[in-house]
N, C-alpha and C positions, 0 to 999 in steps of 0.2 A: 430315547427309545425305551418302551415299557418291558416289562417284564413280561414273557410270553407261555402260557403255559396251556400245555393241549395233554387232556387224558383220553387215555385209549379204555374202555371199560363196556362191560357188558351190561352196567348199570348207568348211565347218563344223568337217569332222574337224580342220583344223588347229590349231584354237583349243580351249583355250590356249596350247597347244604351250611355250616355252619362260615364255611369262607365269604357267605352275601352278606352277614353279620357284623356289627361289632367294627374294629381298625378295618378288617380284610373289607369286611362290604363296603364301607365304604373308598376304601385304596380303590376297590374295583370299578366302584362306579363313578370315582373320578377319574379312573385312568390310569391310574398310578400300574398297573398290571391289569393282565386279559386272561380270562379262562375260556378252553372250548371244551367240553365233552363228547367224545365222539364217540359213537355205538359200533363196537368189535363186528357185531352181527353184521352190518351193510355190506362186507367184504365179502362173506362168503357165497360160494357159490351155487349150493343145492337152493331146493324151494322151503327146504326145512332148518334153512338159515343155519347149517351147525357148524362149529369153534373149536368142536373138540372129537377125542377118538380116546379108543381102549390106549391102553400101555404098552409099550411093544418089553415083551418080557414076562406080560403078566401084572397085576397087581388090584388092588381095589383101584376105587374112583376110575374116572378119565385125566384128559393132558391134552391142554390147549393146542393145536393144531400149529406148525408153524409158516404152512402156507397162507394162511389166512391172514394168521398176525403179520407176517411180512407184507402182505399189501395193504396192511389198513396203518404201520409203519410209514410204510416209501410211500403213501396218500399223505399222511399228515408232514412228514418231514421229508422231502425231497432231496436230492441230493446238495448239497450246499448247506444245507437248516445246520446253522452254527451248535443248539440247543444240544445239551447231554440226554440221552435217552435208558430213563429208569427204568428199573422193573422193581414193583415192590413183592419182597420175596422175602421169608423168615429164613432163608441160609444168605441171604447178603450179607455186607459189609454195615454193620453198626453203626445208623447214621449217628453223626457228631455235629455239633454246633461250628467247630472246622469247616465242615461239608457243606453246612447250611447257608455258613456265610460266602464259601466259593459258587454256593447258587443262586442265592443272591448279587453278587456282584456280577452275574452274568447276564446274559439273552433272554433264562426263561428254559424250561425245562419238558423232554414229552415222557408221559411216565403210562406204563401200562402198565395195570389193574390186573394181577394175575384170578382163575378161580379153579375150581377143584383140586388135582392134584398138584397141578404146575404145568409152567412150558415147557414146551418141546426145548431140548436143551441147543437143540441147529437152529433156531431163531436166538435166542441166546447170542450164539458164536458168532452167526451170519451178520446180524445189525448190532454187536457189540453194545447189547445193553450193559449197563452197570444196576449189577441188583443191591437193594438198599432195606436193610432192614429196621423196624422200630424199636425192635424188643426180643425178648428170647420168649416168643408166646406166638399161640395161632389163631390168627384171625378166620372168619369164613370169605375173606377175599381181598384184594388190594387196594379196593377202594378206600376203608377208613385210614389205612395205612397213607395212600396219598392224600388225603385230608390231610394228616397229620403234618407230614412234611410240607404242602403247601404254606400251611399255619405258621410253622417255623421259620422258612424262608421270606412269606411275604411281609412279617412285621419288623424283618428286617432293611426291608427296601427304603430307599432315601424318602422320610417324608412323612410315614404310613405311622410310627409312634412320636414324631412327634420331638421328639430328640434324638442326640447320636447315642446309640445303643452300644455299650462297651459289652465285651462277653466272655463273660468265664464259660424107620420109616421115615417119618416126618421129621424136620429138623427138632434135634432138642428132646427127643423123645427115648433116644437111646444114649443122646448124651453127642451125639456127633450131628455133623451138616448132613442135609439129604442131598443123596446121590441125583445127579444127572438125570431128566426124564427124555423117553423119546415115543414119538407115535407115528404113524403114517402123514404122507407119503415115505413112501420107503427108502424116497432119496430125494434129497431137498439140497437145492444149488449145491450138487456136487457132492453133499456133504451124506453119508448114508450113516444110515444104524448098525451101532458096531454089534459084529457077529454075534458076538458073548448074546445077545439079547434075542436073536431070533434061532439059535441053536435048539432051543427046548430043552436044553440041560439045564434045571432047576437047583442044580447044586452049585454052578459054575456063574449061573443069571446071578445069587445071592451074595455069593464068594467076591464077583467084580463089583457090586454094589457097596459092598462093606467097605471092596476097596477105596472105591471111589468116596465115598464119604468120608473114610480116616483122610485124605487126599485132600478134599476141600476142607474137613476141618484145621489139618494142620497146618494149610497156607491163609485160612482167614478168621479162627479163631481157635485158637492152641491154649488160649485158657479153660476150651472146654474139655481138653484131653487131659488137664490136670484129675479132673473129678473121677475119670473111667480109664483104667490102662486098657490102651487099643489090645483088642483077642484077634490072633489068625489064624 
């Protein structure tokens, strides 16, 4: 069984981009793994195709919608799809060579391609993605990010090098992870947007934010809390 790999992206045309090249193109087009790119937009349901919505709370940018991502999710991976399901996202978990090799020794992977501000944080929850990051840096979207990680994972795959490979606001910006994003619908399977956000208290919208990123920062990366003592 090949190594199976489906991204979710608002850009298709990128893929494979440097992955047709080099070990990967060719692993690919012997078979050794599969790519499919699939365009976010087909899901939604206006005529004007849109993925995304204001911030519930307030803020610059937009945030990927998460009704939409949910069906273009449960289209590609159905219920059963053994594959872990990524989000590349600069407040994830630090991919490691660890990581890369437990992706490799697996099924194959579905990875979606975040862009503006981020997801809705109830797709998140709902389909249990695991966010993965490259680096402590911002990209303008998840696609080069899954580039990256495909790269890493598939040169690992049985065959592709050739010998056995032995192996040794915004996130970052204030020093902490970013907080949780949420947008309409206003209540997604079940799950609603917490009050703090649609209150209009602008003091209290900010107060729960800061919480919530000391929060994620000190359960997935507490080396950054060395640099900035948390302010309350």
């Amino acid at each position: 069984m090949s190594f199976s790999a489906s991204v979710l992206t608002l850009y298709p045309e990128m893929f494979p981009g440097a992955l047709g090249l080099s070990l990967a193109g060719r692993a690919l087009e012997a078979g050794t793994w599969s790519l499919e790119a699939i365009q976010i937009r087909d899901f939604a349901t206006d005529k004007h195709r849109t993925v995304d919505d204001t911030p519930a709370g307030g803020g610059a940018g937009m945030v990927m919608r998460a009704d939409v991502l949910a069906k273009a999710i449960d289209h590609t991976a159905p219920a059963g799809d053994p594959r872990p399901k990524l989000l590349m996202s600069p407040r994830g978990k630090p991919l490691t060579q660890a990581r890369v090799r437990e992706l490799a020794a697996g099924p194959g992977a579905v990875i979606l391609c975040g862009r503006f501000e981020g997801v809705d944080q109830r797709l998140i929850d709902a389909r249990g993605l695991e966010e993965v990051s490259i680096g402590d840096f911002i990209l303008s979207g998840g696609e080069p990010a899954a580039l990256v990680l495909l790269d890493a994972v598939v040169r690992l795959l049985p065959g592709v090098m050739g010998n056995a490979v032995s192996g040794d606001e915004e996130s970052f910006e204030n020093g902490l992870l970013e907080h949780p994003h949420f947008t309409r619908p206003q209540e997604f399977e079940g799950r609603p947007i917490p009050d703090v956000l649609i209150s209009g208290n602008h003091k209290k919208i900010a107060a729960w934010r800061r919480d919530q990123s000391e929060r994620l920062t000190k359960e997935r990366r507490p080396d950054l809390l060395s640099a900035q003592p948390l302010v309350k």
